[in-house]
FIZA-925902 format. One record per atom (N, C-alpha, C): residue number from 1; residue in one letter; atom name; x, y, z. Coordinates in nm, 2 decimals, m for minus. Atoms other than C-alpha are relative to their C-alpha. Layout:
NUM, a, CA, X, Y, Z;
...
This chain:
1, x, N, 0.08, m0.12, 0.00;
1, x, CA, 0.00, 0.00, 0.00;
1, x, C, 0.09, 0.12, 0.00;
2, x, N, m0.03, m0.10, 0.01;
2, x, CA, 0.13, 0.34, m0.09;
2, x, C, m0.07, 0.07, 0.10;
3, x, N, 0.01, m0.04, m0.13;
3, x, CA, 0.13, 0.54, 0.20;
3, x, C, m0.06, 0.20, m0.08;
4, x, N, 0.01, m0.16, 0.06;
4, x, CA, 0.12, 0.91, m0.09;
4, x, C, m0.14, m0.03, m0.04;
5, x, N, 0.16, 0.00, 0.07;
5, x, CA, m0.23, 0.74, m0.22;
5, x, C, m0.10, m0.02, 0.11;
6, x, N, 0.02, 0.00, m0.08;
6, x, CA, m0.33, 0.65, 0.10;
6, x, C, m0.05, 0.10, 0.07;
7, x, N, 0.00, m0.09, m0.08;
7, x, CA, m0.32, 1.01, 0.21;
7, x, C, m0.08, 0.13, m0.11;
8, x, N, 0.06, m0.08, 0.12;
8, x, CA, m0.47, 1.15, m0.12;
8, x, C, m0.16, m0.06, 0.00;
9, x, N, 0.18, m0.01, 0.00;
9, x, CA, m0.83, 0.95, m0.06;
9, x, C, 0.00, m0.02, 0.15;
10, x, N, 0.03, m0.06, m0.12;
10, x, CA, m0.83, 1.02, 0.29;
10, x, C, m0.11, 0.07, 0.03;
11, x, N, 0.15, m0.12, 0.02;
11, x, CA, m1.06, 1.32, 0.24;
11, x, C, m0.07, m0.04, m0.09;
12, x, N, 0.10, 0.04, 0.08;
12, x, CA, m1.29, 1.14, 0.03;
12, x, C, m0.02, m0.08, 0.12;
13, x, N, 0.03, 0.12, m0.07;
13, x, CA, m1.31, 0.87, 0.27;
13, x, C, m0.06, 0.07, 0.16;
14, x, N, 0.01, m0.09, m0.12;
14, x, CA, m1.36, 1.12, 0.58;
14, x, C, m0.12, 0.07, m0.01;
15, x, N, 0.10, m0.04, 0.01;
15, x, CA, m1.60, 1.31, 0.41;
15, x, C, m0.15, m0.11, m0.01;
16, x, N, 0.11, 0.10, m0.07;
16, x, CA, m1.80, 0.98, 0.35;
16, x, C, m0.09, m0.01, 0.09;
17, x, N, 0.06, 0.09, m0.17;
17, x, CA, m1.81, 0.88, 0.71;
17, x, C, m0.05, 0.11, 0.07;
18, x, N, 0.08, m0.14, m0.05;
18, x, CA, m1.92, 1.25, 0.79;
18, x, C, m0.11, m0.01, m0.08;
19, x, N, 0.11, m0.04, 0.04;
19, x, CA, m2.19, 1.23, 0.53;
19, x, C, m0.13, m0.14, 0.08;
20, x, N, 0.09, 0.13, m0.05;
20, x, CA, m2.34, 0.88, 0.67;
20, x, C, 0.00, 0.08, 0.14;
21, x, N, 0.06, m0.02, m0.18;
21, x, CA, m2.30, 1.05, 1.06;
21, x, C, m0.11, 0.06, m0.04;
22, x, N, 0.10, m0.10, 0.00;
22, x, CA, m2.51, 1.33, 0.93;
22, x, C, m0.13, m0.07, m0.04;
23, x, N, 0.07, 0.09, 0.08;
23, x, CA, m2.77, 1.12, 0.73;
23, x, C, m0.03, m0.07, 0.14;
24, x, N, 0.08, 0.04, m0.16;
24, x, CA, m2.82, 0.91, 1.10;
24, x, C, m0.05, 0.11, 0.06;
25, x, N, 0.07, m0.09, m0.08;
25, x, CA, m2.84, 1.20, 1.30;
25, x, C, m0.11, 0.03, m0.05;
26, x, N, 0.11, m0.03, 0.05;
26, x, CA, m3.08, 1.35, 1.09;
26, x, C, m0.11, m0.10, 0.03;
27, x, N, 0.16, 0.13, 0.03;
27, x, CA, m3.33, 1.03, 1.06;
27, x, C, 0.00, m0.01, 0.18;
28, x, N, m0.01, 0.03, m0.16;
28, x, CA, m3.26, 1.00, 1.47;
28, x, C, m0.09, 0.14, 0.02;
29, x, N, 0.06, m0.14, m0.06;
29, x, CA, m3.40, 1.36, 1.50;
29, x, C, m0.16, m0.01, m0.03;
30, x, N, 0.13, 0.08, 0.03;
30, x, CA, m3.70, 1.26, 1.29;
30, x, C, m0.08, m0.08, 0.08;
31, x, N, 0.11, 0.10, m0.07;
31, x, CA, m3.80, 0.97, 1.45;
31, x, C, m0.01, 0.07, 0.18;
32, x, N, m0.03, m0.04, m0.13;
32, x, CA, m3.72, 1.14, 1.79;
32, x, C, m0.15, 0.10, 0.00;
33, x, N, 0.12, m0.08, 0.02;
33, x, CA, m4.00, 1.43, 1.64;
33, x, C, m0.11, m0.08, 0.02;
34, x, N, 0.10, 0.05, 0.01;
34, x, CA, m4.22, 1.19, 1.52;
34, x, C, m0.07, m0.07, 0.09;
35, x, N, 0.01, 0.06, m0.14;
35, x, CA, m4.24, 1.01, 1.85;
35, x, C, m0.08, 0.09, 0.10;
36, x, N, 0.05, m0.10, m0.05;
36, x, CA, m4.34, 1.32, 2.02;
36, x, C, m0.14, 0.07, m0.09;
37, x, N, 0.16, m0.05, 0.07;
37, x, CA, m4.61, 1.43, 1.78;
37, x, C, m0.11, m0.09, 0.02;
38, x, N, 0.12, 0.07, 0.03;
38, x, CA, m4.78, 1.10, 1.75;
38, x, C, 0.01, m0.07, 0.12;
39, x, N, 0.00, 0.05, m0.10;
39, x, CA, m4.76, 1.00, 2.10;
39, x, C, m0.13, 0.00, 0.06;
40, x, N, 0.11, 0.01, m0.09;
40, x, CA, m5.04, 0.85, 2.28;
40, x, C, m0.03, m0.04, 0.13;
């Protein structure tokens, strides 16, 4: 493994795993709303 390519998709691979946290949180916030709205 090249350690110069390794460090070149870094920030692709970072940004990824930052777009999947957000994408949970998000849907966690949702169901967290929706919970509270339709609560009986």
């Amino acid at each position: 493994m090249h350690f110069g390519a390794f460090l070149e998709t870094l920030p692709v691979v970072l940004y990824g795993m930052l777009g999947i946290f957000i994408v949970m949180a998000i849907l966690f916030f949702v169901i967290l709303a929706l919970g509270k709205i339709f609560k009986d």
